[in-house]
Backbone as CSV, one residue per row, in Angstrom:
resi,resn,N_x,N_y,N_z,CA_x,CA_y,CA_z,C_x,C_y,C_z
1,UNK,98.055,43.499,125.715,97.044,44.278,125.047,97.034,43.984,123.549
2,UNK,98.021,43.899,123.152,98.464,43.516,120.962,98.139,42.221,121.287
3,UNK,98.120,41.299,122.448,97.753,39.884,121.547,95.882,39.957,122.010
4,UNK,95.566,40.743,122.908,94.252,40.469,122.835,93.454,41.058,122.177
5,UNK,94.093,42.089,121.597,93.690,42.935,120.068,93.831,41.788,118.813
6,UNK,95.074,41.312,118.692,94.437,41.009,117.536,93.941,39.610,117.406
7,UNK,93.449,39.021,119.051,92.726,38.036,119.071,91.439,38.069,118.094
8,UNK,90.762,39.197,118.092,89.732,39.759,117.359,89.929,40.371,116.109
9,UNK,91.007,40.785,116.384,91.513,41.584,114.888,92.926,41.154,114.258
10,UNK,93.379,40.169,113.939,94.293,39.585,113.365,95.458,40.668,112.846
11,UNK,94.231,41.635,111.952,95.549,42.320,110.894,95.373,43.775,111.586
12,UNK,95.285,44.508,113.211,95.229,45.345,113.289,96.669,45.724,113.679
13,UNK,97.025,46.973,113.240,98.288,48.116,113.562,98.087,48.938,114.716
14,UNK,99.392,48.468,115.819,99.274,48.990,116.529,99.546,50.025,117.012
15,UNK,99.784,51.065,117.219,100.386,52.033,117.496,100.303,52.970,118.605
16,UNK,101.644,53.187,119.453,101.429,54.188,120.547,101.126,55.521,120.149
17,UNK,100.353,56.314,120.968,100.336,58.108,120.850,99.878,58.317,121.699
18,UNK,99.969,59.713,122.009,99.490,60.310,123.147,98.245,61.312,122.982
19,UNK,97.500,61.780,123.898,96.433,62.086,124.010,96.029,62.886,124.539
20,UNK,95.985,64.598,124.538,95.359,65.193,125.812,94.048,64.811,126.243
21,UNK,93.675,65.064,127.627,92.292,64.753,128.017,92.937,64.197,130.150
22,UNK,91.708,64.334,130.260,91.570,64.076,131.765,92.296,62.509,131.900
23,UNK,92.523,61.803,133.433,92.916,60.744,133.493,92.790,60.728,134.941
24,UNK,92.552,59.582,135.609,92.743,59.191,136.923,94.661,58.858,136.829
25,UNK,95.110,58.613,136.239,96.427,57.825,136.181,97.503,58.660,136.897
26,UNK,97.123,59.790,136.953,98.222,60.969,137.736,98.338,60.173,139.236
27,UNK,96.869,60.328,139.465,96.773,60.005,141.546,96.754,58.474,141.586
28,UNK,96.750,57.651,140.195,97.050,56.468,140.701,98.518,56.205,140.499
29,UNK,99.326,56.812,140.104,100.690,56.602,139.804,101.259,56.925,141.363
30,UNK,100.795,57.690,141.798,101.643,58.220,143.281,101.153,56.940,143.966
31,UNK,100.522,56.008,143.712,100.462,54.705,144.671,101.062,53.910,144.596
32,UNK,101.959,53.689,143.495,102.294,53.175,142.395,101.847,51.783,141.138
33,UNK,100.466,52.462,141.209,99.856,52.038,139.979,100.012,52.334,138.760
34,UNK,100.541,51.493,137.880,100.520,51.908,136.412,99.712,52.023,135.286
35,UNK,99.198,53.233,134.939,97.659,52.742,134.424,98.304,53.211,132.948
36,UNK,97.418,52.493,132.122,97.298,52.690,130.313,96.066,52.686,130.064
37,UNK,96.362,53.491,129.011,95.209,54.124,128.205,94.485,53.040,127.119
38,UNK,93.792,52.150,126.886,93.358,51.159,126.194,91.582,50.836,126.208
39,UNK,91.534,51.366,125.019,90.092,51.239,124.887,89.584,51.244,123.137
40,UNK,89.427,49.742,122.995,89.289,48.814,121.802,88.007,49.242,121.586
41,UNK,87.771,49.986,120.212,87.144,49.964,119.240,87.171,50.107,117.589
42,UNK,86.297,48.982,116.933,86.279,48.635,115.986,85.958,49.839,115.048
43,UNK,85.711,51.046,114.801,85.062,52.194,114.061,84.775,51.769,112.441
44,UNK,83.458,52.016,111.867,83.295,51.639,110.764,83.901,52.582,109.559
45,UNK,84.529,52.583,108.531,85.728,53.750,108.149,84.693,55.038,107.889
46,UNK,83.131,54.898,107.261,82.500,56.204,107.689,82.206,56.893,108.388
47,UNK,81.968,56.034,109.114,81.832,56.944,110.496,82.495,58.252,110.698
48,UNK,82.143,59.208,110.674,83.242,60.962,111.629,83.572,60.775,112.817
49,UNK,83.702,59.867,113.948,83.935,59.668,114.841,84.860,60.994,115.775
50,UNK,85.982,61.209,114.804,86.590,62.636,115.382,85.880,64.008,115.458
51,UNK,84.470,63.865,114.664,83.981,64.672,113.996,82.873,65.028,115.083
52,UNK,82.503,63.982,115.996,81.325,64.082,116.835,81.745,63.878,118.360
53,UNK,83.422,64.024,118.411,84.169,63.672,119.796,83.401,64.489,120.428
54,UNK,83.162,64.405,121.951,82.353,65.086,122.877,81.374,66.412,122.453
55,UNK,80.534,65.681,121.171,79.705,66.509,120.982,78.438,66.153,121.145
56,UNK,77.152,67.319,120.891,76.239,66.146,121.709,75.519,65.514,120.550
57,UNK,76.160,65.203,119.615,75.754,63.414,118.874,76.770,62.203,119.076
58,UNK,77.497,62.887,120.034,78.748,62.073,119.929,78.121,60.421,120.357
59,UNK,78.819,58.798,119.714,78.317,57.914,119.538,79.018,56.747,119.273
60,UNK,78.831,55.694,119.073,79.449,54.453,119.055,78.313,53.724,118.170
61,UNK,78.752,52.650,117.206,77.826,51.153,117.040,77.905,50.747,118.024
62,UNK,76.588,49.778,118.132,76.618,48.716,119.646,77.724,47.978,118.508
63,UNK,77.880,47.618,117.833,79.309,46.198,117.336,80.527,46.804,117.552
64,UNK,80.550,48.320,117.559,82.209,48.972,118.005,81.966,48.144,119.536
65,UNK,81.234,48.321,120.017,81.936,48.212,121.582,81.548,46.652,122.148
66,UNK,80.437,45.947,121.302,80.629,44.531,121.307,82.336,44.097,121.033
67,UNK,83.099,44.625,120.271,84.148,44.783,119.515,85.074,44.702,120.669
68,UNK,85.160,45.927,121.665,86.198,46.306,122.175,85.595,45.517,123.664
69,UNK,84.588,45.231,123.742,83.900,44.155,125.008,84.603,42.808,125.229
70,UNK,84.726,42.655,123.556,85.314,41.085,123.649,86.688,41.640,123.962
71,UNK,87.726,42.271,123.487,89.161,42.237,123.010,89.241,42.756,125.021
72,UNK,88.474,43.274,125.373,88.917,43.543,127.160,88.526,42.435,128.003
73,UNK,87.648,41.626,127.502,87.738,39.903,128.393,88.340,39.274,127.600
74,UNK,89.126,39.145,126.783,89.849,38.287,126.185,91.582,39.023,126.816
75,UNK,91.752,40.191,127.128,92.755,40.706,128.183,92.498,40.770,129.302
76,UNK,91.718,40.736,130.287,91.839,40.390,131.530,91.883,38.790,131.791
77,UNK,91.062,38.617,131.244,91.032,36.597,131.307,92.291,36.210,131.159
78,UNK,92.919,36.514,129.925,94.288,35.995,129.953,95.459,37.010,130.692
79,UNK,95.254,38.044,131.229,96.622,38.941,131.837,97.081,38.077,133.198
């Protein structure tokens, strides 16, 4: 996941944390699937992004997720 991050993003910091919120990963773990939480986006630093989390303006640039489009075929292609 860090090398196909910073395939796109050279100088990004990575960092683990945790997150409340829903997940399939509970009922896929009892199969024993290991799922992670990874979802690449670029955010422009104005943006409020925390500010509009599941609200109803909540939003993305199409280039955030052009962003995180590439960095997830550039990790499955190579995993």
């Amino acid at each position: 996941m860090i090398d196909a991050l910073h395939t796109e993003d050279p100088g990004a910091k990575v960092l683990p944390y945790t997150l409340s919120g829903g997940t399939d990963n509970k009922s896929l773990s009892r199969l024993g699937i290991t799922g992670y939480g990874f979802a690449p986006l670029q955010l422009p630093d104005d943006l409020d992004f925390t500010g509009m989390f599941h609200g109803v303006d909540e939003r993305v640039p199409v280039d955030s997720l052009k962003f995180g489009a590439r960095v997830l075929n550039t990790l499955l292609t190579n995993y």
